[in-house]
N, C-alpha and C positions, 0 to 999 in steps of 0.2 A: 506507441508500443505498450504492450502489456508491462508491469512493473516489473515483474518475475525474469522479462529481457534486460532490465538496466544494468548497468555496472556495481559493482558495491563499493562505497565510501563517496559514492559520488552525489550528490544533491539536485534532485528533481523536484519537478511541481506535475502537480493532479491537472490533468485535462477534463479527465471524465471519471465518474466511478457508474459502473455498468452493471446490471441485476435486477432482479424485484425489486418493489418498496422497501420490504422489509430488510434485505440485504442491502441495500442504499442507506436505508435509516441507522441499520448496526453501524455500518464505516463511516457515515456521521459523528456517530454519537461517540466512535473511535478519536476522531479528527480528521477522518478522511476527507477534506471537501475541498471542491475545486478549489485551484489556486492557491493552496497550499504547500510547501516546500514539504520534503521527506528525504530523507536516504536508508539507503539497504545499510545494513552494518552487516548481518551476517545470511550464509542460505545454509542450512543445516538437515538433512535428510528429506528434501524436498519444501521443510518449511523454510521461511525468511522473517528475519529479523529486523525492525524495520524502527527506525527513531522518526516520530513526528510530535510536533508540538512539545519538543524534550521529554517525552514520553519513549520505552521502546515497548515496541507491540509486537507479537507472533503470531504471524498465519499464515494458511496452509496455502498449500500452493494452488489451488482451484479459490480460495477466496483472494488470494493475491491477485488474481489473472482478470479478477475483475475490474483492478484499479488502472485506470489509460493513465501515462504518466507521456 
């Protein structure tokens, strides 16, 4: 399921992150990659708030929709 479906506060792992190269490479370079653990913390006017790698990172709801969780 798309990320933007998950629960918030709940802790998921990356199946797939879906896009271009270039958009693969940005959510890489985020910490986006398979098999990595994440959770929503917040969804705020369509964006989501997202903690991965002890990191929290924001995006929008069409780059969220690319990460399969």
């Amino acid at each position: 399921m798309p990320l933007i479906l998950a629960d918030r506060g709940k802790s998921v792992f990356i199946k797939k992150v879906s896009g271009n190269d270039e958009t693969r490479r940005f959510l890489a370079s985020l910490g986006f990659i398979v098999g990595e653990a994440i959770t929503i913390i917040s969804e705020i006017g369509g964006n989501v708030i997202i903690n991965v790698k002890n990191s929290r990172i924001a995006l929008d709801k069409s780059m969220a929709s690319r990460i399969i969780v």
